[in-house]
N, C-alpha and C positions, 0 to 999 in steps of 0.2 A: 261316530256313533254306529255299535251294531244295530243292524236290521236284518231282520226275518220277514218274509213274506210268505203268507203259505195260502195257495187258493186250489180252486178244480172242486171243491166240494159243490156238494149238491143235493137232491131227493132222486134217487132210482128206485126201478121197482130189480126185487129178486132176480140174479140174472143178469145183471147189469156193470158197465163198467166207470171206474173215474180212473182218470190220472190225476195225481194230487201233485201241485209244483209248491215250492221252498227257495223263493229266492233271495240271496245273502248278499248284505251289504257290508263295508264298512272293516271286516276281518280276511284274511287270505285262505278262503274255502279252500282251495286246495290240502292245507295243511291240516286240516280238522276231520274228525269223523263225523259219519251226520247218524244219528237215529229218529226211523219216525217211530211216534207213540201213536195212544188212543185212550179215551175215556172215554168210557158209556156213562148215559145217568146213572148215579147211584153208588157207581165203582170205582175203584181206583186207575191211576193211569197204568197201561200196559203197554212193554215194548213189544212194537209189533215186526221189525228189520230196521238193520244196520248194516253199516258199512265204512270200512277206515279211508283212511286219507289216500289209500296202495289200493283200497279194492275188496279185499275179501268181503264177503258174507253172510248174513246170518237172519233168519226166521223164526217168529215163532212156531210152533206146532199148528195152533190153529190155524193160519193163512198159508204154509208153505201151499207152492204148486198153485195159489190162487195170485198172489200179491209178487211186484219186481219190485225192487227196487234200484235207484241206479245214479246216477251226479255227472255232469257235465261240468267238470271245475272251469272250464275257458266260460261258461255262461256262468259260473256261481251259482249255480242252481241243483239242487236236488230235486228226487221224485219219485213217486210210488204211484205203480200201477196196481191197479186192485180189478181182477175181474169175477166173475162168477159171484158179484156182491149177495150177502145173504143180511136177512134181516138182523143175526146178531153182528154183522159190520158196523150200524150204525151207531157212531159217537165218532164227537170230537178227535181232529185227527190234528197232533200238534210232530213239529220239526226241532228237532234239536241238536246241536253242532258245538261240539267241544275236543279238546284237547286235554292233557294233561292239567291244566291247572283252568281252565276257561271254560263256561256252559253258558248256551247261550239256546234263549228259546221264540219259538212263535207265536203268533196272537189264536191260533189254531182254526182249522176252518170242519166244518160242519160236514157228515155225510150221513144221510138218512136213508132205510131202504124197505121200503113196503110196498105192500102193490094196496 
C-alpha cells in the first residue's frame, strides 16, 4: 500500500520558517518525481516546486528565492523549506509523487501565517 506522509505544518507569524517533510511508503521514491502543491481557502490547488527522479528543478514565480525544495531517496522522503513565510503562504500544503503512468497523493498538512 502507498503511503504519504506529509507533516512540519504549523501557525507562524510573518517572517517565519517551516520545513514541510513527505514521507513515502510502499513505492521506490527514488524513481518518481515528487511535486509540492498548495491550496488556500477558496482556490484552487497550485504547484508550488518540483523535482524529478535525476534532480532538476523548478519554482513557481511567487516562492522562488523563498521556498527549497529537496528528496533524500535513501530516507524516502521529500521536503520543502519555506522561509520568509508571508500571510498569503497560508493553505494546505499537499506532496505528490508520480511517474509516467502513477500519482499518488498526501493527506496534506496545514500552514497558517499571521501575526
Amino acid at each position: 500500500q502507498v503511503q504519504l506522509v506529509e507533516s512540519g505544518g504549523g501557525s507562524v507569524q510573518p517572517g517565519g520558517s517551516l520545513r514541510l517533510s513527505c514521507v513515502v511508503s510502499g513505492i521506490a521514491f527514488a524513481q518518481y518525481a515528487m511535486i509540492w502543491y498548495r491550496q488556500a481557502p477558496g482556490q484552487g490547488r497550485e504547484s508550488v516546486a518540483s523535482i524529478t527522479s535525476f534532480g532538476p528543478i523548478k519554482y513557481a514565480d511567487s516562492v522562488k528565492g523563498r521556498f527549497t525544495i529537496s528528496r533524500d531517496n535513501a530516507k524516502s522522503t521529500g521536503y520543502l523549506q519555506i522561509n520568509d513565510l508571508k500571510p498569503e503562504d497560508t493553505a494546505v500544503y499537499y506532496c505528490n509523487v508520480l511517474d509516467t503512468i502513477r500519482s499518488y497523493w498526501g493527506q496534506g498538512t496545514q500552514v497558517t501565517v499571521s501575526s
